[in-house]
N, C-alpha and C positions, 0 to 999 in steps of 0.2 A: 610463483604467484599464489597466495592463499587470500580466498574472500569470504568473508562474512556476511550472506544474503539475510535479514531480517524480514518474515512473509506474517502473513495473518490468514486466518482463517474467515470468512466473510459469507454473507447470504448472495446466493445467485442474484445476480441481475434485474432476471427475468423472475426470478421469486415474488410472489406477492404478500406484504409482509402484513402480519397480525400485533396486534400490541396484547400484550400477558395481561393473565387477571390483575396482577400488580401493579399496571398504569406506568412502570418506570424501564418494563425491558421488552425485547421482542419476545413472540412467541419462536419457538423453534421447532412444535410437533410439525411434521412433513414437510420440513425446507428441505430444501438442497444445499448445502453449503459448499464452497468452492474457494481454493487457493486466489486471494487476493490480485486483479489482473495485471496491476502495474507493480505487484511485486513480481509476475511469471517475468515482465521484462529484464526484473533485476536478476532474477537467476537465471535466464538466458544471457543477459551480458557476462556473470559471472562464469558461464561456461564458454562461451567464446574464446575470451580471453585465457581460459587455461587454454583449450585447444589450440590456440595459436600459439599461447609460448611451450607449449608443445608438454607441459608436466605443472604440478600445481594440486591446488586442493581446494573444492568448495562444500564449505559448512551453511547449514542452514537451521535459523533459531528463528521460535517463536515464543510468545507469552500466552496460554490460555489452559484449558481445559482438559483432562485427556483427549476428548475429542479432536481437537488440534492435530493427533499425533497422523490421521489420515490426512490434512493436510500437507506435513512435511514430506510423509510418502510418497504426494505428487512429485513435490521435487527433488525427491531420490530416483522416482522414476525417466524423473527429467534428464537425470543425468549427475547432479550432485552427489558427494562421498557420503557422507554424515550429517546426521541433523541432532537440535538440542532441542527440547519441550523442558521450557519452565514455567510452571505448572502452578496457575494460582485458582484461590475457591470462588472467584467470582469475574464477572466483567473487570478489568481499568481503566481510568481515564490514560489521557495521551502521557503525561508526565510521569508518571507509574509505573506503565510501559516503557517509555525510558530508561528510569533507572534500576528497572530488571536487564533489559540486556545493556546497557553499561555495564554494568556489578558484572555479568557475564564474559563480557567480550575483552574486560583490561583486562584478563588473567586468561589472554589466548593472541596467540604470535597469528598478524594479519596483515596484507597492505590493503584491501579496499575492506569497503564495510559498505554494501549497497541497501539502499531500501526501496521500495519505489514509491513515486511523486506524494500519491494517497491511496488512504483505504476508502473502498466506493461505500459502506456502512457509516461511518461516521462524516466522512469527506475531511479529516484532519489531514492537514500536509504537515507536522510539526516535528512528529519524532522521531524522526531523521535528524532532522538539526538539532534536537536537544538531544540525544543521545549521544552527538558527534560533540557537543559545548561542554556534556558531564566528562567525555573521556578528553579533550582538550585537543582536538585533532581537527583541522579545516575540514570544512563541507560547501560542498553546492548541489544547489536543489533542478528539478528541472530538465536534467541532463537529457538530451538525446542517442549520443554518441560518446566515448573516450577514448583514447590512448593511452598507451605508458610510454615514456618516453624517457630513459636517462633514470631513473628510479624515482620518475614527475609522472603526475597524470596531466592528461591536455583535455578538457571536457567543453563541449560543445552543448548550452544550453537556450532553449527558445526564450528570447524575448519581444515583446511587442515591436513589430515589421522585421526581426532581422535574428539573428544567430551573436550570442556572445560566447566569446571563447577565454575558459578558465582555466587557469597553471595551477595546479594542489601539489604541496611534496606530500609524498605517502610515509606514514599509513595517513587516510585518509574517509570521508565518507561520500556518497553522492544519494541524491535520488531521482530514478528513473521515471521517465516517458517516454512516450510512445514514439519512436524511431527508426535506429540502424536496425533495431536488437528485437525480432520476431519470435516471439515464443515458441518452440519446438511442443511437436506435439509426443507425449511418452509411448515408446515403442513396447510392442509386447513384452519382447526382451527387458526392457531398462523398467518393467510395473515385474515382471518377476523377481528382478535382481536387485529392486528396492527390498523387497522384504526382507534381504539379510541385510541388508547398510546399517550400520549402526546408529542406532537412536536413541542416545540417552535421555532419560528424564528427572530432575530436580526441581527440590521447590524455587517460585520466582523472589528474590529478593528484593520486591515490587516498593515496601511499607505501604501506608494507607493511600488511599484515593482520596485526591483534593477536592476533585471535583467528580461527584461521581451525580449518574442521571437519576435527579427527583420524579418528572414526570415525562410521557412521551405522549402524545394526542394526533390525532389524522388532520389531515390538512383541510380546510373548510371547504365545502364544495363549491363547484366552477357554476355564477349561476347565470341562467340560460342567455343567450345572444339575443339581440331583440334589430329586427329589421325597419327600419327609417325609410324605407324607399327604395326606387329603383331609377338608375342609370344618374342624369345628372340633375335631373330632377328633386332629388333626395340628397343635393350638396347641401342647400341652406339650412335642413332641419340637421344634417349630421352636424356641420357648425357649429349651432346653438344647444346642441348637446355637449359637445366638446368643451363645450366655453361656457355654459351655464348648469350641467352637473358633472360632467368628469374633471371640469376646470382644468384643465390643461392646455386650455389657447388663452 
């Protein structure tokens, strides 16, 4: 079993983010950046699954930055063989990203190709599917859980009230949420024995961004609550607020 995990590099969470003198990018002096969360799922599925079939190989590529290259070392630390940095000079849009790891990954022997669901930076769920449309290979998004089953995956994705379950022949892509598949945390051992993993780097064969960010602005401030009254006394004025300036009755 050999997988191809696609991760990003992304601003913590809990970061609080600055917009640059240039109005179009974040700042990054004293963030914390951290391995994309619902990618850790897809490299924990991809290590599962070698562990169970008992032998195997997981690779893991990104598009960015040198910077990046600490994020792949998370998941060498995790537990992954190998990782690839294709290395472009600036941010890309989602399509860009695409066909950098396409152009990548058709000139490498794989049966899954995981990503996970989205990146919490942009909140883009797309390139996954488009990179799975450029190499011309089925995908579902979504996934909680999979199988291999007979040289098939059987993947098991949420949908509104219920669980739908999908047949791919492989090779194949998916991407991941949050489920079976628990991110393992890197043991001291496996953050030592990432430093010698091998980690290549070349440029991304990205072309231009179609869409790249003009401007970025802060969200307007939340403005204050304003009190109507007390208990039921204060139904008929909340009413005629409702219905005569939030118009919504």
């Amino acid at each position: 079993m050999k997988s191809i995990v696609c991760v990003k590099r992304v601003p913590d969470t809990e970061a609080r983010l600055r917009i640059a003198g240039d109005g179009s990018s974040v700042d990054p002096s004293g963030m914390k950046f951290v391995l994309n969360p619902y990618d850790e799922f897809a490299v924990e599925a991809a290590l599962k699954h070698k562990e169970g079939a008992g032998s195997g190989e997981v690779t893991v590529v990104t598009v960015g930055g040198a910077e990046s290259a600490e994020t792949l070392r998370t998941a060498l630390a995790m537990g992954a063989d190998n990782a690839v940095l294709l290395k472009s000079a600036g941010p890309l849009e989602g399509l860009a990203v695409a066909r950098a790891l396409a152009d990548e990954v058709k000139g490498r022997e794989y049966d899954l190709l995981l990503f996970g669901l989205r990146a919490v930076d942009d909140d883009l769920q797309a390139v996954g599917p488009m990179t799975a449309e450029l190499l011309g290979i089925p995908v579902t998004s979504a996934v909680t859980q999979f199988a291999v089953e007979d040289g098939k995956v059987v993947a098991q994705r949420e949908i509104e009230g219920g669980t739908e379950v999908v047949e791919l022949r492989m090779p194949c892509a998916l991407t991941l949420t949050k489920g079976a598949y628990e991110p393992r945390y890197a043991s001291l051992k496996g953050i030592m024995a990432a430093k010698k993993k091998p980690l290549e780097e070349k440029p991304a064969a990205a072309g231009d961004s179609a869409a790249p960010a003009t401007t970025l602005s802060y969200p307007p401030e939340r403005k204050a609550g304003r009190i109507v009254g007390q208990g039921v006394d204060a139904v008929p004025e909340l009413m005629r607020l409702l219905r005569e300036e939030a118009k919504v009755l």
